[in-house]
N, C-alpha and C positions, 0 to 999 in steps of 0.2 A: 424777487423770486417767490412765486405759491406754490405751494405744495402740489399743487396741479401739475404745475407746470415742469414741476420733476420727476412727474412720475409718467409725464404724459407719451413716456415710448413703449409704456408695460399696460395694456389693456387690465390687466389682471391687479396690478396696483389700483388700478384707479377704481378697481372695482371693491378692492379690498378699504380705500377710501371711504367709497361712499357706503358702506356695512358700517365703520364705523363711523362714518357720523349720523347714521341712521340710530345707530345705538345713543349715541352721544346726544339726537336732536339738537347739535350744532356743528358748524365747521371747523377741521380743528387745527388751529392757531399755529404757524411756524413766528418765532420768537429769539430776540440774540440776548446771552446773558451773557460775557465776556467773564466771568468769573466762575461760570460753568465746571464740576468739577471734571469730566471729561469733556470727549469731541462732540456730543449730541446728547440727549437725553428727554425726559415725558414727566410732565405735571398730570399724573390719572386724574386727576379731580378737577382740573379743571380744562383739560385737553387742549392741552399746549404741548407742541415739541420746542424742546427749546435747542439752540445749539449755539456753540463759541465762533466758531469762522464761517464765513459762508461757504468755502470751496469743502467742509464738514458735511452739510448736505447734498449726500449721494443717496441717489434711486433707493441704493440696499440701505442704508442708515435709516431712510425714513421709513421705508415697507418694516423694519426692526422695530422701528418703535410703534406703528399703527398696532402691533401684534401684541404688545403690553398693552396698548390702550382694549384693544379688543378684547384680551384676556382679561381683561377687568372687569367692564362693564358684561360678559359675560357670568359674571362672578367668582371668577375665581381668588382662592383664598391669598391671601398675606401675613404676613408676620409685621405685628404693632409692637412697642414697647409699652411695659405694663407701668414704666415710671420713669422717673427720673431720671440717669445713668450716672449723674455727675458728671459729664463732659466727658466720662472711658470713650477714647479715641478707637478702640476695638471695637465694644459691642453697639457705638452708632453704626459702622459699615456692614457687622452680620447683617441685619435683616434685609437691603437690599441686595447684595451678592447671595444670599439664601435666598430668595424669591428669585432671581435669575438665573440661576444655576438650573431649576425646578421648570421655569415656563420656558427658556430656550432648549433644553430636553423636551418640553413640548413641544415647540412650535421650529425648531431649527429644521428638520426633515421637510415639513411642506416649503422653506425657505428655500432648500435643497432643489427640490422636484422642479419648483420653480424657475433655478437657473443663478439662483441669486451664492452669495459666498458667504454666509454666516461666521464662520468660525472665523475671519482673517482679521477684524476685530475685537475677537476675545483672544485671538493667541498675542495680538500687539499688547494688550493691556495685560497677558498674564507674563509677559515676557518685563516689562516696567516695575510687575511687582516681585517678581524671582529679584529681579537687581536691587530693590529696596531690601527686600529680605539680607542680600549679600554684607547690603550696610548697616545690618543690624549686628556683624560684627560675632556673630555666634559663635562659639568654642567647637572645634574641629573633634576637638579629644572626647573623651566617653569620660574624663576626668575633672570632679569640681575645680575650680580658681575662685580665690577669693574675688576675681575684677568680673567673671561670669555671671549673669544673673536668670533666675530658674524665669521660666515662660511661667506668665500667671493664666489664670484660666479663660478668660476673655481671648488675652493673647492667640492660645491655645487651639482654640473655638476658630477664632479668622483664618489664621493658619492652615487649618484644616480644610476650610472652602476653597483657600486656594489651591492645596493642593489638588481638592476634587475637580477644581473647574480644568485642570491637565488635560482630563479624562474624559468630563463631559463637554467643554465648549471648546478643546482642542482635539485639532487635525495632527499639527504635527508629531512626529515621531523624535526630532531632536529637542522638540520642549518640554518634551512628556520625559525625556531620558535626564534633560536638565534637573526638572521636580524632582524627577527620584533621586538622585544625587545628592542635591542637594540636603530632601528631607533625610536622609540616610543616616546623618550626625544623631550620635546621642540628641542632644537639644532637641532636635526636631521628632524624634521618631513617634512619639504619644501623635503629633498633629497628622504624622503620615496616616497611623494607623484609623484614628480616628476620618480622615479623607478617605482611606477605601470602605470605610462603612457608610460614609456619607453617598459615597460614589455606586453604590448597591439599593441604599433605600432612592435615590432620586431617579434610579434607572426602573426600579420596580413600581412608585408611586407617582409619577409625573404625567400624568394621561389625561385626557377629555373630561375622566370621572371625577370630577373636583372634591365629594366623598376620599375617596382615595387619595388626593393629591394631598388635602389638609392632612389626613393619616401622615402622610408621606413627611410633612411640615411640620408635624408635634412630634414626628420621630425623629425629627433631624435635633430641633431645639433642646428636648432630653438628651440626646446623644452627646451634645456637644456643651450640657450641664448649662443651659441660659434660660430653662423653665421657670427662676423666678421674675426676672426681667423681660419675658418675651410669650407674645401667643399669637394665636393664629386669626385673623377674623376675614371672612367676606368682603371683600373689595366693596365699595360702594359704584 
């Protein structure tokens, strides 16, 4: 199966194809990694879509990711790691859930206009992560235990993306009612509140003007206290 040949019932994908590999001055790569950590996903650097199953590549999954490749090599900004992390299982996942939370606010509406369903892939995988969270076994009460352990700041920070993406990369109304719920618990509430300011600067800075979006990117990373470990740089 080619990329072609998936896209080949939407004029307008295929157009949206050949933009980017005009940008890329190459074709770009469908690839299977069976260790994938989701259903589909994009190597920007070196323009590969990679995906886990093949019945994974649909029309909308790939036109999804042409749209990260394109916002790349257009230039739009990203969040690098400034160092190490030590293996923090937290602050590896910020910066890519921070960058997509930012360019599908950009780029979901023309997805939309299109015909295509953007959001029914972010509400499946915000729906996976609510139920991990469940098993994180969090204390109901607004009262310490000695077997509760306090959210460290990383923690904190993820936490907090996901409750934004409720807002930003979901449609529904019983997932969005889910998130609040859930973040409602003492334990959770610092991450809720930090998610609706996250959910305010990426509604205000996520636009065309990549100026503005990096603003939008440095404000998230102080907000969410990871300005030593994290900045913003221009896509290659």
């Amino acid at each position: 199966m080619t990329l072609r040949a998936i896209l080949q019932n939407s004029s307008w994908a295929l157009s949206l194809l050949e933009e980017v590999e005009c940008l890329y001055g190459t074709q770009i790569r469908l690839e299977h990694d069976q260790k994938l950590q989701g259903e589909i996903g994009v190597d920007l650097s070196k323009a590969i879509i990679y995906y886990k199953l093949q019945n994974t590549l649909t029309e909308d999954g790939c036109v999804h990711e042409l749209f990260h490749l394109k916002l790349s090599k257009l230039g739009c900004p990203e969040i690098l790691l400034k160092r190490d992390i030590e293996g923090n299982k937290w602050r590896i996942e910020i910066p890519h859930f921070l960058d997509d939370i930012f360019e599908h606010y950009l780029f979901f509406p023309e997805l939309i206009q299109q015909g295509y369903s953007p959001y029914t892939r972010e509400e499946y995988g915000l729906s996976n992560q609510l139920d991990l969270i469940l098993k994180m076994n969090i204390p109901q009460s607004g009262h310490s235990t000695r077997n509760s352990f306090d959210r460290s700041e990383p923690e904190i920070a993820f936490l907090s993306i996901v409750y934004a993406r409720a807002f930003l990369e979901c449609q529904s109304k019983e997932l969005q009612d889910r998130c609040i719920s859930l973040f409602s618990t003492h334990y959770l509430s610092k991450a809720k509140q930090l998610g609706e300011e996250l959910v305010s600067i990426v509604k205000t800075h996520a636009v065309a003007d990549f100026i503005k979006f990096k603003m939008g990117l440095d404000k998230s990373i102080q907000l969410l206290s990871q300005s030593d470990y994290m900045k913003t740089n221009v896509a290659a």
